[in-house]
PDB file as gemmi writes it, atoms N, CA and C in Angstrom:
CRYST1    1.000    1.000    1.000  90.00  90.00  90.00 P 1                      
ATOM      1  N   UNK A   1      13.874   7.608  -0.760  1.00  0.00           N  
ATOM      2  CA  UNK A   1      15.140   7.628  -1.472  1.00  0.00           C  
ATOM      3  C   UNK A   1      15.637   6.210  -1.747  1.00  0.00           C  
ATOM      4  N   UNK A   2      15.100   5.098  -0.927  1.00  0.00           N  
ATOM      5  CA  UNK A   2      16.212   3.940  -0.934  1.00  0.00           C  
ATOM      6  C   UNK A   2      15.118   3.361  -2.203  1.00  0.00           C  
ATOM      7  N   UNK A   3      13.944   3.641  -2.050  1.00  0.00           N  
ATOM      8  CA  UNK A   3      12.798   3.031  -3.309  1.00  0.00           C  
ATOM      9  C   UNK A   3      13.454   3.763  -4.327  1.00  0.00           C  
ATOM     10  N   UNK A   4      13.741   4.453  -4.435  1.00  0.00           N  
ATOM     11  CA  UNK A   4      14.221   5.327  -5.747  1.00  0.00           C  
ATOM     12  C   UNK A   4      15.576   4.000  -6.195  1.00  0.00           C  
ATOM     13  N   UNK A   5      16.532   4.579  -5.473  1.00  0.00           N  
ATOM     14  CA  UNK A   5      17.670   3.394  -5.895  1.00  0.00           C  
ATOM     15  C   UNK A   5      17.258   2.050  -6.157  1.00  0.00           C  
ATOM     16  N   UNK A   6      16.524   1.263  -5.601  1.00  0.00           N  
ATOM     17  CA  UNK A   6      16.317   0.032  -5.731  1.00  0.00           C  
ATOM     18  C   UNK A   6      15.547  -0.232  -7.015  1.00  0.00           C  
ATOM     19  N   UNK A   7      14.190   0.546  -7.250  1.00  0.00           N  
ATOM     20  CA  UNK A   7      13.768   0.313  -7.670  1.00  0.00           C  
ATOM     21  C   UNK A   7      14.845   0.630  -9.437  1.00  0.00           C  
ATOM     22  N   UNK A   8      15.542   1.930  -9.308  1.00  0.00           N  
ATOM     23  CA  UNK A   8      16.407   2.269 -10.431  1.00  0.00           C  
ATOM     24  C   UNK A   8      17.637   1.096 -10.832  1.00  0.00           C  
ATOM     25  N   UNK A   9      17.859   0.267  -9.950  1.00  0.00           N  
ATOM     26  CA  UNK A   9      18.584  -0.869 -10.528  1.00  0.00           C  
ATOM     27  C   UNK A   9      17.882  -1.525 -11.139  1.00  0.00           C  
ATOM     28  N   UNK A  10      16.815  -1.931 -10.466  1.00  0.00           N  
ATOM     29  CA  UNK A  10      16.191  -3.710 -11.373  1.00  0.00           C  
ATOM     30  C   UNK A  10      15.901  -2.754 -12.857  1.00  0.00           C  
ATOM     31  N   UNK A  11      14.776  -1.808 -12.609  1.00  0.00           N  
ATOM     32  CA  UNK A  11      14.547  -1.360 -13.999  1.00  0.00           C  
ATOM     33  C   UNK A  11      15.940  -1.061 -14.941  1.00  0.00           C  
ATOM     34  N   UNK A  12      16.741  -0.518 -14.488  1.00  0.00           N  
ATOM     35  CA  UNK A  12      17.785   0.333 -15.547  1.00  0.00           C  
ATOM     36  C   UNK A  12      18.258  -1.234 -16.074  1.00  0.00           C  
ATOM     37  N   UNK A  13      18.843  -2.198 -14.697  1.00  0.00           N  
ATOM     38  CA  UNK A  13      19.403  -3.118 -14.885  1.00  0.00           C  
ATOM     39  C   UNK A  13      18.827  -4.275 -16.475  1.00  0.00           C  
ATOM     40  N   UNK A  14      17.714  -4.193 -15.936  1.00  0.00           N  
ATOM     41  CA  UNK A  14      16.950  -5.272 -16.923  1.00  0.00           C  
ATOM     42  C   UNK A  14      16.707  -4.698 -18.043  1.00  0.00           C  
ATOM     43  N   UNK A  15      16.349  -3.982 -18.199  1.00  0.00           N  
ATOM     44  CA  UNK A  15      16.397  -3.169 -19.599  1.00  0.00           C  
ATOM     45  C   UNK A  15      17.536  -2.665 -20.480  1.00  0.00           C  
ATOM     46  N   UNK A  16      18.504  -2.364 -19.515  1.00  0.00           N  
ATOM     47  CA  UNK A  16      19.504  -2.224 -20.100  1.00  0.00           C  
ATOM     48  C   UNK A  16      20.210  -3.658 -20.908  1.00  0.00           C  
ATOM     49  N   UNK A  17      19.975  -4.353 -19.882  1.00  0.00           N  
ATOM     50  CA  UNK A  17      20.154  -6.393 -20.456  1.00  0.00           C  
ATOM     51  C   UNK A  17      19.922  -6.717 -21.629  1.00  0.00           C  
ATOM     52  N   UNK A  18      18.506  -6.137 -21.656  1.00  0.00           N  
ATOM     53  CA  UNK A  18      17.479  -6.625 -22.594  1.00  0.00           C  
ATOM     54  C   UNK A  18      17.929  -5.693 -23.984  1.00  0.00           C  
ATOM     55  N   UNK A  19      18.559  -4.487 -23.682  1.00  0.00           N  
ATOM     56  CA  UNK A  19      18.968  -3.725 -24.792  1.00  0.00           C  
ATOM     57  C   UNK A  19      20.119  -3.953 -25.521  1.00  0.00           C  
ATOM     58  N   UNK A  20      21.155  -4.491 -24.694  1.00  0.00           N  
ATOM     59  CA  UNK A  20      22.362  -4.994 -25.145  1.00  0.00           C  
ATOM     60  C   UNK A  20      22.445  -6.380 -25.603  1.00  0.00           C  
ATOM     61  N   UNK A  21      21.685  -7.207 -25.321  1.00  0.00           N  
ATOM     62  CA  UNK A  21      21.537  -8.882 -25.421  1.00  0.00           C  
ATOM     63  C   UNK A  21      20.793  -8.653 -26.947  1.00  0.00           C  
ATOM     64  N   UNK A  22      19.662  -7.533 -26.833  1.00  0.00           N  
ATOM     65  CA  UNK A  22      19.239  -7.401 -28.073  1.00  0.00           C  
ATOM     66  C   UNK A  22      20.367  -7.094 -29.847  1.00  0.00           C  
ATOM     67  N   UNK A  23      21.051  -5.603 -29.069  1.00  0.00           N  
ATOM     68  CA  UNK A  23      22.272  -4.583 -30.111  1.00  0.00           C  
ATOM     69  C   UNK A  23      23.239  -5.880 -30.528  1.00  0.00           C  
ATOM     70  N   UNK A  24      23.573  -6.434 -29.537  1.00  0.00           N  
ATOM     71  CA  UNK A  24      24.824  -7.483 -30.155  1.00  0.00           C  
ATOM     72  C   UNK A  24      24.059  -9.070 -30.920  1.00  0.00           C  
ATOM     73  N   UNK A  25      23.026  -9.381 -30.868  1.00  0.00           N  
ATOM     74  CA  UNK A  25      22.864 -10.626 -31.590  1.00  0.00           C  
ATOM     75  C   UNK A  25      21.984 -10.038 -32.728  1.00  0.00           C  
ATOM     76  N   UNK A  26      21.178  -9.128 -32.602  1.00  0.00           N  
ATOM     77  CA  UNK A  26      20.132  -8.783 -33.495  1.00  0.00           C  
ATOM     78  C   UNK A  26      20.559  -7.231 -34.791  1.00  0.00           C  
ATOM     79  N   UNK A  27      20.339  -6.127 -33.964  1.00  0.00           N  
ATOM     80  CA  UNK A  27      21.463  -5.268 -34.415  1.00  0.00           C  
ATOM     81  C   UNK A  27      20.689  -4.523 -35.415  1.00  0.00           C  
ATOM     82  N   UNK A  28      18.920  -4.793 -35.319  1.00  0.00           N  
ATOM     83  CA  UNK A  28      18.633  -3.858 -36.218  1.00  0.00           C  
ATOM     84  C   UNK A  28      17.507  -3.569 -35.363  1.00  0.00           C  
ATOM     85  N   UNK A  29      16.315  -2.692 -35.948  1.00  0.00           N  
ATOM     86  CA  UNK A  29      15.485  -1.821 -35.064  1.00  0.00           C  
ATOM     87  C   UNK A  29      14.048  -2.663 -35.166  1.00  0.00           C  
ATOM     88  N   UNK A  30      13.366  -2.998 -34.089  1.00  0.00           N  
ATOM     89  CA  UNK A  30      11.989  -3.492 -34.329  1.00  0.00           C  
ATOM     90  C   UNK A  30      11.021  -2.648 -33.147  1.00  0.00           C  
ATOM     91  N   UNK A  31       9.879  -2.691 -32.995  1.00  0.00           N  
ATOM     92  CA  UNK A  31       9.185  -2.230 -32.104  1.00  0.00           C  
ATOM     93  C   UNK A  31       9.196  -2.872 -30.725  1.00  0.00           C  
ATOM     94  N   UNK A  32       9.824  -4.098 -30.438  1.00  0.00           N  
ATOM     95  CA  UNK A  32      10.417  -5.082 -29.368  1.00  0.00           C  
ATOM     96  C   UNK A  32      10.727  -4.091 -28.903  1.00  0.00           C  
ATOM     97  N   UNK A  33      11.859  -3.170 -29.432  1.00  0.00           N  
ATOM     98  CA  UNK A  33      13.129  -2.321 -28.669  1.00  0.00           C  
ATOM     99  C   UNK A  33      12.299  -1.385 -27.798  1.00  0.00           C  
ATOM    100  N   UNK A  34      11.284  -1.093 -27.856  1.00  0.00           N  
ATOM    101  CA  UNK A  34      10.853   0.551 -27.352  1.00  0.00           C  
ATOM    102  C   UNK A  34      10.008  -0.110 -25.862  1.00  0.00           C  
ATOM    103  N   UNK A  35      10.703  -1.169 -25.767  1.00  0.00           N  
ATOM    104  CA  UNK A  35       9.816  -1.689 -24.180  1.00  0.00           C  
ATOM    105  C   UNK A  35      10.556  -1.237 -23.491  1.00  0.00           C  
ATOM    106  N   UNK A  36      11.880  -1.517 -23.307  1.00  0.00           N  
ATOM    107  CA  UNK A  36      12.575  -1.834 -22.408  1.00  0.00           C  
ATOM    108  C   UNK A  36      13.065  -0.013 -22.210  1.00  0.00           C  
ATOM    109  N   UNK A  37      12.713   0.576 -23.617  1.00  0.00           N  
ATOM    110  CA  UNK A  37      13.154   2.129 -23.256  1.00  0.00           C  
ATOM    111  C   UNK A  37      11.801   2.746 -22.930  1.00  0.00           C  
ATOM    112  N   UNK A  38      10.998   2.204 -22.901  1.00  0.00           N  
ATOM    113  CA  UNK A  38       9.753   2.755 -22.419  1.00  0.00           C  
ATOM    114  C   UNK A  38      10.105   2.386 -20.926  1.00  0.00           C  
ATOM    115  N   UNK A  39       9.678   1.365 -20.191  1.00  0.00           N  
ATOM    116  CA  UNK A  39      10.290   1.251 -18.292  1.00  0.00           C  
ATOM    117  C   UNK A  39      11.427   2.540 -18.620  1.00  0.00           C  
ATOM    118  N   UNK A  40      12.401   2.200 -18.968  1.00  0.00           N  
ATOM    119  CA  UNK A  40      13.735   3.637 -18.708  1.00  0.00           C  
ATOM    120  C   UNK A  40      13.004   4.676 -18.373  1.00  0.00           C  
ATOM    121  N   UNK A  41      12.118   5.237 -19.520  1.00  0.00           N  
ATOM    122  CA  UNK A  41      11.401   6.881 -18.987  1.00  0.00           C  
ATOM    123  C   UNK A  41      10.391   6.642 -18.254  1.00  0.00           C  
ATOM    124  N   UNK A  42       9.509   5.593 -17.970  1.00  0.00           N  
ATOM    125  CA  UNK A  42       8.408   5.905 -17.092  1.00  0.00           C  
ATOM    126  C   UNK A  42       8.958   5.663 -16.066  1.00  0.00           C  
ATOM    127  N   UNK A  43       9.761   5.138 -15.519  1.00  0.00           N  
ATOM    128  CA  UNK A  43      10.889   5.481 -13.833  1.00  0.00           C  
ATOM    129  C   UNK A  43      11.366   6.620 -14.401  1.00  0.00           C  
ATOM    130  N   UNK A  44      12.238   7.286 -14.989  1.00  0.00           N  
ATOM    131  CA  UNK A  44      12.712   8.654 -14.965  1.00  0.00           C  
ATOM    132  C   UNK A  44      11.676   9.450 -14.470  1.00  0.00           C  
ATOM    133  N   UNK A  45      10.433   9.493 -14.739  1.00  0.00           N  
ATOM    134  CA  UNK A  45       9.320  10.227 -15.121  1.00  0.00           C  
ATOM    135  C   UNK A  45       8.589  10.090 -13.372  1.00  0.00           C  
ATOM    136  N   UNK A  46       8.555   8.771 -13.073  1.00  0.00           N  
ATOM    137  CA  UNK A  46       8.528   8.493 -11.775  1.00  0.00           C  
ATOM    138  C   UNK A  46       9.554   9.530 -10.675  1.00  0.00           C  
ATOM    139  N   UNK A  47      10.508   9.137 -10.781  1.00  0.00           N  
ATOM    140  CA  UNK A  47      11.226   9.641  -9.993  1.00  0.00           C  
ATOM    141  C   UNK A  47      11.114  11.620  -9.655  1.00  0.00           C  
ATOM    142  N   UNK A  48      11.408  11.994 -11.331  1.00  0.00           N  
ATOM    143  CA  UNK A  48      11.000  13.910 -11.038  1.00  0.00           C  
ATOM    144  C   UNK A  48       9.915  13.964 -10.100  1.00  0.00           C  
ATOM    145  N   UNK A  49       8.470  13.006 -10.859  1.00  0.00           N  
ATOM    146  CA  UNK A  49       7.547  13.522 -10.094  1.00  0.00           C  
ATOM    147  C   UNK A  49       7.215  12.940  -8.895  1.00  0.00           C  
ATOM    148  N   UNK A  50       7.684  12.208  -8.150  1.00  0.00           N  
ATOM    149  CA  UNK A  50       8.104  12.183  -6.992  1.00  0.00           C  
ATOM    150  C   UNK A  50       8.357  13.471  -6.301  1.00  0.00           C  
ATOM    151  N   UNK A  51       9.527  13.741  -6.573  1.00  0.00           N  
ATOM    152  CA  UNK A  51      10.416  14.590  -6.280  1.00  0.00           C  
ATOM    153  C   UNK A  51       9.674  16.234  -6.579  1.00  0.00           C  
ATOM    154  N   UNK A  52       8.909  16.418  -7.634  1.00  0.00           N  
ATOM    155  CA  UNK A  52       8.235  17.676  -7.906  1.00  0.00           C  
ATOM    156  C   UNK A  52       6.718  17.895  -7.620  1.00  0.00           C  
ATOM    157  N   UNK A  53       6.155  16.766  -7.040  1.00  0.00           N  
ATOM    158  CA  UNK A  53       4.896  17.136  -7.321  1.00  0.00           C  
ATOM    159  C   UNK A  53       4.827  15.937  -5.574  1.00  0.00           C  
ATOM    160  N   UNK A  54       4.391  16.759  -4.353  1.00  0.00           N  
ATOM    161  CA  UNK A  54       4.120  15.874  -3.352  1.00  0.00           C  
ATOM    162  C   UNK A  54       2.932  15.136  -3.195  1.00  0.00           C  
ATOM    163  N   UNK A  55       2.050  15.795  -4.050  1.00  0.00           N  
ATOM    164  CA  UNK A  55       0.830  15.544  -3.672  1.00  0.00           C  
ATOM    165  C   UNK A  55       0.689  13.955  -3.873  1.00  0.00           C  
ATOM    166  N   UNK A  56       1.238  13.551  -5.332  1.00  0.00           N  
ATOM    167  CA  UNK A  56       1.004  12.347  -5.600  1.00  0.00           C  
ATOM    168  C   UNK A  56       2.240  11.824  -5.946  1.00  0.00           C  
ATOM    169  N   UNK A  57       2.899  11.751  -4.904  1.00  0.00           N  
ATOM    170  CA  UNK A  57       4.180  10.996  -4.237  1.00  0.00           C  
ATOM    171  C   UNK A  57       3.527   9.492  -4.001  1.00  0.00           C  
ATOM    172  N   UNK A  58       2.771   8.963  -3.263  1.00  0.00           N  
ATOM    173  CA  UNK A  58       2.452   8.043  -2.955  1.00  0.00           C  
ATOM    174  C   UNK A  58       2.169   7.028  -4.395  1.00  0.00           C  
ATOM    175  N   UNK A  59       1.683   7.632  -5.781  1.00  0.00           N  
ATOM    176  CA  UNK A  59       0.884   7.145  -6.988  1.00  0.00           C  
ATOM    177  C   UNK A  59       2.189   6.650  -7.576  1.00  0.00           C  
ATOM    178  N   UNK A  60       3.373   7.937  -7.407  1.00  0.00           N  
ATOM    179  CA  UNK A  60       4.868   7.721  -8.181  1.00  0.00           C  
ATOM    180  C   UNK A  60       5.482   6.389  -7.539  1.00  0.00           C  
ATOM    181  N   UNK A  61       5.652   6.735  -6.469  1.00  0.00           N  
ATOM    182  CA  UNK A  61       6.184   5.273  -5.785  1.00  0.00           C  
ATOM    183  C   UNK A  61       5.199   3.541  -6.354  1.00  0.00           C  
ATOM    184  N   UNK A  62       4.309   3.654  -6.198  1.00  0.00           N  
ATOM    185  CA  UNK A  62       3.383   2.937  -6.547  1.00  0.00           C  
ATOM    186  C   UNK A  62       4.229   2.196  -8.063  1.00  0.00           C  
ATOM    187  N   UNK A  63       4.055   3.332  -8.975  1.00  0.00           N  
ATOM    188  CA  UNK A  63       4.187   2.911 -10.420  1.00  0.00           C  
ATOM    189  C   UNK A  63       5.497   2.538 -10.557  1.00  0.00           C  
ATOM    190  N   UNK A  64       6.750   3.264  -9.401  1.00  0.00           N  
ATOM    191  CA  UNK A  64       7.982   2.060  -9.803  1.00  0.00           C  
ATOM    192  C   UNK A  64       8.100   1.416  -8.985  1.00  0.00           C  
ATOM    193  N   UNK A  65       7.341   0.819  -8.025  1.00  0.00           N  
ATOM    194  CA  UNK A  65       7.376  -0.416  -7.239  1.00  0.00           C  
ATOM    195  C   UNK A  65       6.821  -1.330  -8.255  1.00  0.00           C  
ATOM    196  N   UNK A  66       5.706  -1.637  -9.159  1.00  0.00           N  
ATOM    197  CA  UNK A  66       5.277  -2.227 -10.080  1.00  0.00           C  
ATOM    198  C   UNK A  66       6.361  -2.057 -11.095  1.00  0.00           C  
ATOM    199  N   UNK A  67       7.123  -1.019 -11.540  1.00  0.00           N  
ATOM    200  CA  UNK A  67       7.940  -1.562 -12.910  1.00  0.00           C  
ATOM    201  C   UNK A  67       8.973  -2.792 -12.369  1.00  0.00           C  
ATOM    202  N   UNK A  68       9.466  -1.991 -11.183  1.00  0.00           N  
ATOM    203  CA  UNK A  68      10.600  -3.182 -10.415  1.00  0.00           C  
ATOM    204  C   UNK A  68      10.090  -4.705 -10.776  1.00  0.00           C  
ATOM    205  N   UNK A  69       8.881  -4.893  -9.861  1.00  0.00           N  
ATOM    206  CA  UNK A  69       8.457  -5.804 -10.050  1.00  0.00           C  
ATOM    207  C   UNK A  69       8.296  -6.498 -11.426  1.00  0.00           C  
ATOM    208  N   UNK A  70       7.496  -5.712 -12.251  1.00  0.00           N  
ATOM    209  CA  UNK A  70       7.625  -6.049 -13.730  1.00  0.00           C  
ATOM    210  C   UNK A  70       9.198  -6.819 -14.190  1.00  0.00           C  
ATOM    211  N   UNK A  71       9.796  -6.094 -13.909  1.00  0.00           N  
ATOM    212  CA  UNK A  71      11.420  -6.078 -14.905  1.00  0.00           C  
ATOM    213  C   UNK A  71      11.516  -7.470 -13.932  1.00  0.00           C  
ATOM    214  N   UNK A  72      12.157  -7.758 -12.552  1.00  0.00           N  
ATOM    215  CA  UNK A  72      12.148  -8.879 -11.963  1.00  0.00           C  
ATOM    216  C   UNK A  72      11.053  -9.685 -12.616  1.00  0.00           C  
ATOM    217  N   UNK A  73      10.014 -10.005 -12.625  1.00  0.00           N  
ATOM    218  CA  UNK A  73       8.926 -11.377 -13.248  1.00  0.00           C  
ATOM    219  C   UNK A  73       9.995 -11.435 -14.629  1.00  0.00           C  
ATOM    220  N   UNK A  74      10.507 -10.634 -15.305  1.00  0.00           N  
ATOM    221  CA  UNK A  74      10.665 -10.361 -16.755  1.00  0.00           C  
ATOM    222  C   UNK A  74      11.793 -11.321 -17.125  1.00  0.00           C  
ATOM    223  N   UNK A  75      12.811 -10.830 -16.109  1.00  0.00           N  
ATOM    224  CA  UNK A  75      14.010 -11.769 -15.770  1.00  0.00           C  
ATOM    225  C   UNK A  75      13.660 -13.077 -15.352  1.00  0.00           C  
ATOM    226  N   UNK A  76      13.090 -13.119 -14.378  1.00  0.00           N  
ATOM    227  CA  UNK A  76      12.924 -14.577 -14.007  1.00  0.00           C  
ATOM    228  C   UNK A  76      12.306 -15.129 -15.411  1.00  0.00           C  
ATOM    229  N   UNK A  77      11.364 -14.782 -15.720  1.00  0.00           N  
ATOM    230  CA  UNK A  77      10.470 -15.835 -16.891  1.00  0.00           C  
ATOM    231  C   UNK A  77      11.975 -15.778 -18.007  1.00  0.00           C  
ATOM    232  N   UNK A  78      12.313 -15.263 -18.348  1.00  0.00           N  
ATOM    233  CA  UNK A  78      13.363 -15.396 -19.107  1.00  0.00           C  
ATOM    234  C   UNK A  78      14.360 -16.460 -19.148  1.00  0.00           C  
ATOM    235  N   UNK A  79      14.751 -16.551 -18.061  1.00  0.00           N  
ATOM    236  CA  UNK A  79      16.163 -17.307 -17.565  1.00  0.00           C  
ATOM    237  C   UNK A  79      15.519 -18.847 -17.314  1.00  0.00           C  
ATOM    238  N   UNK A  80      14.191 -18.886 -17.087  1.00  0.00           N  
ATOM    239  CA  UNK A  80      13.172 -19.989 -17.019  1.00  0.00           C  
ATOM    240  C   UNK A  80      13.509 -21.384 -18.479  1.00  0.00           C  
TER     241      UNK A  80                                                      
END                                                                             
């Protein structure tokens, strides 16, 4: 549960960043945009199947311990 939360900040957090930093200076649609909403559903997607499927609980955790990570490198190189 606490991987769930943690990991649901950095991702929601950074993407969400990345979506709004985008809407207010840019303001029109490119294929850039569908990253940051792509992480959004593959943690959503993470999380159900977590939650629905035990068997491969261990694979789900896995894949949003790596987005976390992802979105953090993402930020840092950014702010770099």
């Amino acid at each position: 549960m606490l991987i769930n939360i943690m990991t649901g900040i950095f991702v929601l957090g950074v993407s969400l960043f990345f979506l709004a930093g985008w809407l207010i200076f840019i303001a029109s649609f490119h294929p850039v945009i569908l990253i940051p909403i792509t992480a959004i559903l593959v943690w959503i997607l993470a999380v159900f199947g977590e939650r629905k499927i035990v068997k491969y609980r261990r694979g789900f955790r896995v894949v949003q311990i790596l987005l976390a990570t992802l979105a953090l490198i993402y930020l840092i190189v950014i702010n770099i």
